[in-house]
VEXMI-544180 format. One record per atom (N, C-alpha, C): residue in one letter; x, y, z. Coordinates in pm, whole numbers, plus 50000, padded with zeros to 5 digits. Layout:
aXYZ ...
***
This chain:
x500834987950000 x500005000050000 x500865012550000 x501905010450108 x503015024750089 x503035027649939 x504225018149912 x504305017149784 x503265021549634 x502275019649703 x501045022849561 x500605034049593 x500405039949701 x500575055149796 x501975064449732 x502775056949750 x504435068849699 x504385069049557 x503835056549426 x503745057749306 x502835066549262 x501565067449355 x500875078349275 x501235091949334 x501965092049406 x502225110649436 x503195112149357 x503905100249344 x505275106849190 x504695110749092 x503575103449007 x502865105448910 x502455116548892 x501395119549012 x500615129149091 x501795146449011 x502795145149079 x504155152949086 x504445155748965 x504635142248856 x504975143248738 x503665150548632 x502675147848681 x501585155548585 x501395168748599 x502045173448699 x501415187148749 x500705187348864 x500375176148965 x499735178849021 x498435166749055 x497455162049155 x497015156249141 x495405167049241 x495745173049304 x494545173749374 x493515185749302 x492795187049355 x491215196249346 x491735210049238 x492685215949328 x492865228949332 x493355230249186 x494135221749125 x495055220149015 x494285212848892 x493205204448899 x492915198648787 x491985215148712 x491115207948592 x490375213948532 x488845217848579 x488265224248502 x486685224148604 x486045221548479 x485125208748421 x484605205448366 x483265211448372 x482825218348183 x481565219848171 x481355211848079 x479595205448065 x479285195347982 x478915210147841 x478835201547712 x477775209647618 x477715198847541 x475915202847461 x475375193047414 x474315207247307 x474925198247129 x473815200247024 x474045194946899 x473715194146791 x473335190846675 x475055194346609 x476135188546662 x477795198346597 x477685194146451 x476795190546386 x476905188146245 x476005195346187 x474805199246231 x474135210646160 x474575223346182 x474525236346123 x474605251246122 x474955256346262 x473145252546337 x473265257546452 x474065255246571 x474445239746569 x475415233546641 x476345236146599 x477145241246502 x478815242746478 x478545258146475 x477855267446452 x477855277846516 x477915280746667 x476675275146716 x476905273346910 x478245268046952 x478565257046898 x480055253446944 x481465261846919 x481095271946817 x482315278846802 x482405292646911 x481065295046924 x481035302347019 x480945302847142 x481065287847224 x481135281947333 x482935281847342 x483375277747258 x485405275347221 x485625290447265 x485505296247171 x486095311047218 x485985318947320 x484535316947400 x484515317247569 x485665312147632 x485735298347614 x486465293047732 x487955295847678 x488375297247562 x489825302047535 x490075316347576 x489065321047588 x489535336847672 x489425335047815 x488575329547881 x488025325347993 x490055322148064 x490375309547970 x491635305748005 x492985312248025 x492785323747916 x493495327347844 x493985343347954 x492585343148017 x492415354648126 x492925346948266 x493125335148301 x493635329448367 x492695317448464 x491655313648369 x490835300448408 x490265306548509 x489145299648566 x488585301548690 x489025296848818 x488985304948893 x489715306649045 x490755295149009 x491855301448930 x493055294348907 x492825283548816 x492045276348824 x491605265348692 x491315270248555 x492145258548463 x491595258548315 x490225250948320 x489435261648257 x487955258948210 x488125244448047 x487185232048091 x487385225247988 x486245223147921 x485685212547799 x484525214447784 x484425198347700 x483565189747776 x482825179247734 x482255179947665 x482255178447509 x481385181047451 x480405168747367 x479055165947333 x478475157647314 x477525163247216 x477205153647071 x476365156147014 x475155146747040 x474275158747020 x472385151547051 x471705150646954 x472175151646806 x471805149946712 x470385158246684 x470225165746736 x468775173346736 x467495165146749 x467825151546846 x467045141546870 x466635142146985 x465105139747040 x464635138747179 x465495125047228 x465495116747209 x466105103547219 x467275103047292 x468435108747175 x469535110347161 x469945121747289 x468905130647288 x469285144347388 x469115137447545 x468495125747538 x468125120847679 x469525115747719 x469925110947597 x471185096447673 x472405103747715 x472355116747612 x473125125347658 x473065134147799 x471925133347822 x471725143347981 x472385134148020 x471885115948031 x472015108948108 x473855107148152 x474485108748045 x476245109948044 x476535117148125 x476365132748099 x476835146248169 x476155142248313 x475065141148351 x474955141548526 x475455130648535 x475965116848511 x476745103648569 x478305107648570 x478745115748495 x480085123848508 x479955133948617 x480955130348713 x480745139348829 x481685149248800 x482315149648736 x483205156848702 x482725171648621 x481765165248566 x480845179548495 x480255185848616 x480465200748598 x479355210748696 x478345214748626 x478095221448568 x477075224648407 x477025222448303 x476155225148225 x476085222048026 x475915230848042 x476205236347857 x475505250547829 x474695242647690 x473875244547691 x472755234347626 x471405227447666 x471185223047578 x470795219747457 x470805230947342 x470565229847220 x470585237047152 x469285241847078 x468655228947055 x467595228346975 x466135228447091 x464855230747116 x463865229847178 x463805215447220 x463355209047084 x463045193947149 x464055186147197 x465165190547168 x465965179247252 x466115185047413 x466165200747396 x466565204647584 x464875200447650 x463915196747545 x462565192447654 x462515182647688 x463365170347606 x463675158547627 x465065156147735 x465795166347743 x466635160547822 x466815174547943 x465795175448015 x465325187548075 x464965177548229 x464485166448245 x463805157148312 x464825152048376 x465975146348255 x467255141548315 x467855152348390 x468315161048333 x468855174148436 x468055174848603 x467105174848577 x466655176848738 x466945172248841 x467235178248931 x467655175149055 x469365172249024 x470125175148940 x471685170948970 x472325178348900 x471855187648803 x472995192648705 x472095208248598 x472355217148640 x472025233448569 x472625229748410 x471295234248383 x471855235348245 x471355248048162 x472135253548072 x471585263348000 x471285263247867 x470195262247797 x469855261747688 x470195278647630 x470615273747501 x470985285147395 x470125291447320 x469305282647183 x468515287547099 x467545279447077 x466985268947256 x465875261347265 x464915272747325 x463855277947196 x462995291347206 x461625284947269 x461785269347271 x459595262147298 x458985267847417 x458025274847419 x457345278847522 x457155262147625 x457635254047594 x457525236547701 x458445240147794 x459365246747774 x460775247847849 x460545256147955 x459295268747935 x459445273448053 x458445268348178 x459525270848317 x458855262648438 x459235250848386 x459625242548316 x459955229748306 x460955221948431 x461765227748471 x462915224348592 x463445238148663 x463355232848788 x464285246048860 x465695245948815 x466255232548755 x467595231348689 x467875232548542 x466925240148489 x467205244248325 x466885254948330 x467495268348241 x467525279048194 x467655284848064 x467525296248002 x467925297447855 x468075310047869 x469055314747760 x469865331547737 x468715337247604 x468265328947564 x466805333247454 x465375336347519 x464745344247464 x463485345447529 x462785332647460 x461395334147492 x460455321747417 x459455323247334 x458815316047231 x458605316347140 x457245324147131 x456785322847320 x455505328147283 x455775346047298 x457025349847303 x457135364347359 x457625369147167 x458465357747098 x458905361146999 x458065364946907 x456985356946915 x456075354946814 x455155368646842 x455065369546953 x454135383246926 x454815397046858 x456135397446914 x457035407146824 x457085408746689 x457215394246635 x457155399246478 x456005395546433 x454445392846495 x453565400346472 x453475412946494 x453995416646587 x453595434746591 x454505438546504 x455905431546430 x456625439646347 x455815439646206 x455185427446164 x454635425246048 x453315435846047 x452885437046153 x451445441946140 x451835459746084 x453225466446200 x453835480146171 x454025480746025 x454505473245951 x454805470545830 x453655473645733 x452515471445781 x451025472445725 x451005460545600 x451145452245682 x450595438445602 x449445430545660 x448765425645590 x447165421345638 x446645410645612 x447925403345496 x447015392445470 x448265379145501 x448605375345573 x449615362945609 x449665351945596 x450455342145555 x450445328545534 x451385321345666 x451395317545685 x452625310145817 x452845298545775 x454165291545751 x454665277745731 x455385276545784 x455095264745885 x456075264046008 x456365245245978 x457715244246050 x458365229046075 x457665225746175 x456655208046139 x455615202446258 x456695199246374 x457375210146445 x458135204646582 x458025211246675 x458375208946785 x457985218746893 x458975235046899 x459575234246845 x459415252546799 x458925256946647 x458805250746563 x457725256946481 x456345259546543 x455735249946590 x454615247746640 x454725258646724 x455525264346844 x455505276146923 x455235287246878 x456355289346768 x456375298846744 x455185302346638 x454715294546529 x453555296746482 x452295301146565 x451875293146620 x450785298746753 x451205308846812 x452375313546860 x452235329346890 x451865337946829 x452385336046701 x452115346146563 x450605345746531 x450065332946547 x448515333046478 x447845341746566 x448255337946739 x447335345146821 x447575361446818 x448515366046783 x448715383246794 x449005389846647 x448865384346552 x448935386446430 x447475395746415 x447115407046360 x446055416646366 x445255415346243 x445855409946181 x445695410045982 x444835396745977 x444625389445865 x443665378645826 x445325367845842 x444965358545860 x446035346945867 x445185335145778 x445845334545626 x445325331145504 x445325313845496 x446835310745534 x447405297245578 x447745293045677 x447635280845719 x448565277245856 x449155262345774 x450505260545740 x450955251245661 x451905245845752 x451595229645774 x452785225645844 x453945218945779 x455065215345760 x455895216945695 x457165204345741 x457825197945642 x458845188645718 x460385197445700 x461125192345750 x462735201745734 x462665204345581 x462135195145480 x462505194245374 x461325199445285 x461435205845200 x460105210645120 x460705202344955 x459875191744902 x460555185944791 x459705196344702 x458955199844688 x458095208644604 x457295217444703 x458085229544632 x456955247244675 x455935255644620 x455735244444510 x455205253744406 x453695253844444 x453005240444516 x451805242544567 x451505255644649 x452595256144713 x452375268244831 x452745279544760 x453505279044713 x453305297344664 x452325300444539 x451635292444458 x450915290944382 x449375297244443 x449335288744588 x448235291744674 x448295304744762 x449665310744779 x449415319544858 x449635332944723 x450035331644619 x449645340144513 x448555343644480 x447735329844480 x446155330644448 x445465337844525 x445745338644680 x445005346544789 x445405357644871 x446285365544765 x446985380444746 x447665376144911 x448425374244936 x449295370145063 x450385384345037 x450625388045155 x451375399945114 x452635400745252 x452695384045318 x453645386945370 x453915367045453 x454785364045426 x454595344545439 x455915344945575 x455305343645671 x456145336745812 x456565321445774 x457485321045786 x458115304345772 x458745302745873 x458375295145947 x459095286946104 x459755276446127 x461035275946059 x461745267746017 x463385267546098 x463925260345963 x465955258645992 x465735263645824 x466785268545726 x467185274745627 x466855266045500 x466995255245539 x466415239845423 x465195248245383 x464185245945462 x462735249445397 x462255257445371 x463465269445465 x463235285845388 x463645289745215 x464995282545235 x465585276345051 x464745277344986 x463725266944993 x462975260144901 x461495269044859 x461185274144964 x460125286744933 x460785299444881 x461645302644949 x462085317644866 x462455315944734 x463425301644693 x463855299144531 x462455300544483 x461125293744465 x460215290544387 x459575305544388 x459445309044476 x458885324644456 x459415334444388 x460745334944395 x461665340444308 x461655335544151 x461805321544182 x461305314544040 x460115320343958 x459035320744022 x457795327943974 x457585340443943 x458975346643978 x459035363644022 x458385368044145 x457315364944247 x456545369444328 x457235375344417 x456815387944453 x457245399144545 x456875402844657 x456125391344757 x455745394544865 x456565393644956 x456825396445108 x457765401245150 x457835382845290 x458935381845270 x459095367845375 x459785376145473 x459315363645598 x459985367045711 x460115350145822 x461165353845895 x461115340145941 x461915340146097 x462025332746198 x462865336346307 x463835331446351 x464245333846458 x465805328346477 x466235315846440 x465585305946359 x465945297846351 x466525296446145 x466585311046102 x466955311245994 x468105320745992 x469175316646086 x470465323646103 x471155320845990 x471275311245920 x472005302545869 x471685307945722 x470615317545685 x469625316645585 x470885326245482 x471615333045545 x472485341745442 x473935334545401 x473505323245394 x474525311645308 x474305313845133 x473375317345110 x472805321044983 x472115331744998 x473235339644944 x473235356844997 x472475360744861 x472245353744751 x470735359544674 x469745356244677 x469365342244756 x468075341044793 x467495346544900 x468275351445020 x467965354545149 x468495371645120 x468415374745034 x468465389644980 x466885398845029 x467165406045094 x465795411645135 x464685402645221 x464795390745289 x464355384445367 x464425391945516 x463615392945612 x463415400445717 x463775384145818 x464805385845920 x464705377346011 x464315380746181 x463925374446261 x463855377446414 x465445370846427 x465655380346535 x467165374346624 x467505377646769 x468025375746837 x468355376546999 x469625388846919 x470525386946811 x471835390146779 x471975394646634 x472795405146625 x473145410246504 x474745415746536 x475705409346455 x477065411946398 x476845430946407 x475885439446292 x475525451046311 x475365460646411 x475305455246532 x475255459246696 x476205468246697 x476185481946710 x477135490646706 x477985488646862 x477355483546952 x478115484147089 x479355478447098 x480235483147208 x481095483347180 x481465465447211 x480895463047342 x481565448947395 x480915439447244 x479675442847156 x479285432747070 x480945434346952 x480935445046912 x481955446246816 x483365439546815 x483565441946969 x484915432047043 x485165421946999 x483795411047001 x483125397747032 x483415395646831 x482405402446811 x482645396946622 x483545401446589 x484835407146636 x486265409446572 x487145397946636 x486365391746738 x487545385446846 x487225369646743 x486045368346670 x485085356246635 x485415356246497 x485825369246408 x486255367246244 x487355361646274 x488315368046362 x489545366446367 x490155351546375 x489095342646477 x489255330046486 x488645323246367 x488005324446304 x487145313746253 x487085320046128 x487135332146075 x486885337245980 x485795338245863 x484485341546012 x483115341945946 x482865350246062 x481465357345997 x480405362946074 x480025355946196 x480015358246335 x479355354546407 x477735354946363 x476945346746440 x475635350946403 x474805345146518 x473345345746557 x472785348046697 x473305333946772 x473315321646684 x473785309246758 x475045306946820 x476115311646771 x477425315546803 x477445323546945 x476975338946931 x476245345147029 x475815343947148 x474425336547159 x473905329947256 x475165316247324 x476025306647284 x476765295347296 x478155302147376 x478295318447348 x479295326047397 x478775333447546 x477485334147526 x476635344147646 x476625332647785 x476005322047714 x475615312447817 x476855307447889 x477845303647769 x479575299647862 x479915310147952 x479845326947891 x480375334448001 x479725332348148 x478485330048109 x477195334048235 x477615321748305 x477585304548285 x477495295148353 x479665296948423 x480485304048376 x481575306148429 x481305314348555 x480795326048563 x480445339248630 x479955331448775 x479095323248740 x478255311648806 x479775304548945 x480175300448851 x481445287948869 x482485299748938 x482775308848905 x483705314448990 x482865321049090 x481735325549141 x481345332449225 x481445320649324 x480765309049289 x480505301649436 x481435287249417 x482445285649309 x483075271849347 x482565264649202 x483265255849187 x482665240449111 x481205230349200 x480205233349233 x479675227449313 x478065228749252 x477735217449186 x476635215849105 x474995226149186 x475155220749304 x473675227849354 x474205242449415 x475485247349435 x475935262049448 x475655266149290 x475895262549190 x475875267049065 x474135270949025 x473235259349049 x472125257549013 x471515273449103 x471815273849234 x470985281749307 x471555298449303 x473185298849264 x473315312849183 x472725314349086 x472645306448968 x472045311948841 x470455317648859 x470015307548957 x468175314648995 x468225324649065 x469345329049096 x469135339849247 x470295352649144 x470455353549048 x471355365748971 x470355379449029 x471225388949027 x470035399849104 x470725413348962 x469875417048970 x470385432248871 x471695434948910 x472275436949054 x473435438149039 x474665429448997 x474165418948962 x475175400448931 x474885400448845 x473585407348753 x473585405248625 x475015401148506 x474655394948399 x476005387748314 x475325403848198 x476375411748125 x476165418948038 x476665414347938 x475965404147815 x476545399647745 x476175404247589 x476745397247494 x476835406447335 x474815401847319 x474415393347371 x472925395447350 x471975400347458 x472585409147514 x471925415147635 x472505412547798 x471625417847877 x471805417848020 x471415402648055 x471545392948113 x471315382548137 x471435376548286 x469995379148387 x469665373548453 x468055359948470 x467525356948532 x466785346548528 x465385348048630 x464105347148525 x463105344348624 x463145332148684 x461905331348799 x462135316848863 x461395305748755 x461215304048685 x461085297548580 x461765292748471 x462895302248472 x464025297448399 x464435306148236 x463345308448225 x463235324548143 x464185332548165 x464645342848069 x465385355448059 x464925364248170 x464735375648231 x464135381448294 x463815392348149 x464625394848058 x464955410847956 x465635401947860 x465045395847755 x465685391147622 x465535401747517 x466105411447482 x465875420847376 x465625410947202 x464365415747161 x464525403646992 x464785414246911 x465315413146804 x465495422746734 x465005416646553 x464275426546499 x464215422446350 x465075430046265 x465435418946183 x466325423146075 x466445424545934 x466815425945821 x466685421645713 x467855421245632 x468385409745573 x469135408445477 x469865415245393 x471205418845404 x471245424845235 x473135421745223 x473275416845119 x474745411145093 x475225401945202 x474365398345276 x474875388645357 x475305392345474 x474215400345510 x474475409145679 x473395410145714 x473135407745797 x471625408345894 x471885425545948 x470675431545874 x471075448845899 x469955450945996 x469725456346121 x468725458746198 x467585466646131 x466545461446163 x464845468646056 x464235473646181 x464055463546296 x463215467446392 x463375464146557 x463305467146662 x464055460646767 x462995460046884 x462825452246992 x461195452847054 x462535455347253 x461265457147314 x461715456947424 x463175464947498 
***
């Protein structure tokens, strides 16, 4: 026993170290790292913790980061909670990414492990756990915004095509209920649109003068090409979940988006952030990136105020007070007891060369 006692303190010695004070402080994250939104969130989760480090880790520790894809699957998002709280070594996620997977793996979190969702917008999420949170407002606060932006606009006659999932579905029903104008369509929609021509054919026919799509950028593609195809000039709009949409900077040309975030943000700490974010990666930040950077700072802020200590972490993040507030590139960021933003600023935008230029801003 001496002996297996004196080998590991040499080791111990030879690594740098073996106890508490000296290792790393593990955060979990979990999303989709092969779609848009997930390799956007993840790049902007990296560059947190490389400054985080880089500023000299938390209370002396390098900040590390577990990272796990959930495939944008309820399923998949479960087995993954189930990893991160059986790792004791994790103190927080900053995640889920997507709605349905942080509602699916929202259950697992409870009772052992804070987690922060990024750009999971489903009105399911809120009150769901005293141990889940999100740096986004929700779909039912979004949706009334860019109804009141569409309605300012003086448009009256609307179509909505939303993805059958639990944030299309949110966010559509917000919009139907505060939308002021006639709501012409309610079209539900798969990621994939193999043919658009029914739908814009139909919303041509019934003078539509302004089409909400509640989607990811796939099914926005596929409606804006055919409309364009047709020539039709009515005005689209769609929400945070069409960050991705100025990949095809002539179809998403004059497209109006909702966002938590705009690159355009004249402030100064945002400007920092998308010079600190070209510089690495050499693209536009954009709201997913954003939010994946807000939530790492905030769940750190967390971690150095009270320790590595899962239920110290859980019960700062509910208890942030205006003065603990996190001031981050998408706003001030503290927490109702529900798990809500307290102040999510949304902002509408619109397209042009491949910049989300601010149109309209709520709150």
């Amino acid at each position: 026993m001496k002996v297996s006692i004196a080998l590991l303190s040499l080791v111990c010695f030879l690594a740098g170290g073996c106890s508490r004070g000296t290792q790393p402080i593990v955060i979990g994250a979990a999303g989709p790292w092969g779609e848009w939104a997930g390799e956007m969130t993840k790049k902007g989760i990296d560059l947190a913790v490389d400054e985080i480090n880089a500023a000299g880790g938390i209370r002396g520790r390098r900040l590390e980061v577990l990272a796990r894809d959930d495939q944008r699957d309820g399923a998949r998002a479960a087995v993954v909670a189930q990893e991160l709280v059986r790792t004791k070594a994790v103190v927080g996620v900053i995640g889920h990414v997507t709605s349905g997977a942080m509602v699916a793996a929202a259950k697992v979190y409870d009772g052992h492990l804070a987690a922060i969702a990024t750009s999971a917008t489903s009105p399911d999420l809120t009150g769901i756990s005293p141990w889940t949170f999100r740096v986004i407002s929700s779909d039912s606060t979004n949706g009334v915004e860019i109804a009141r932006f569409v309605t300012a606009m003086g448009r009256r006659r609307a179509a909505v095509v939303y993805e059958n999932d639990s944030y299309g579905r949110g966010l559509a029903d917000a919009f139907r209920k505060s939308f002021t104008g006639e709501i012409v369509a309610m079209d539900p929609i798969g990621a994939k649109v193999p043919d658009a021509q029914p739908y814009i054919a139909y919303y041509k026919a019934h003078d539509v003068d302004i089409v909400f799509v509640v989607g990811l950028p796939e099914s926005g593609f596929a409606l804006l090409r055919e409309a364009r195809r047709e020539g039709w000039k009515a005005d689209f709009i769609g929400g945070d979940g069409w960050a991705g949409l100025v990949a095809d900077t002539v179809l998403s040309e004059g497209a109006y988006v909702g966002t938590a975030f705009t690159a355009e943000d004249p402030r100064e700490d945002v400007q920092r952030f998308v010079a600190a974010f070209r510089a690495r990666y050499g693209v536009e930040p954009e709201i997913n990136a954003a939010l994946g950077y807000d939530a790492t700072r905030v769940l750190a802020q967390a971690i150095a105020a009270v320790g590595p200590d899962r239920r110290a972490i859980r019960r700062y993040l509910a208890h942030i007070t205006p003065e603990t507030a996190f001031h981050g590139v998408t706003g001030t960021i503290r927490f109702r007891p529900d798990g809500d933003p307290v102040s999510a600023p949304y902002r509408i935008t619109r397209v042009h060369r491949g910049a989300f230029l601010l149109a309209g801003a709520s709150r």
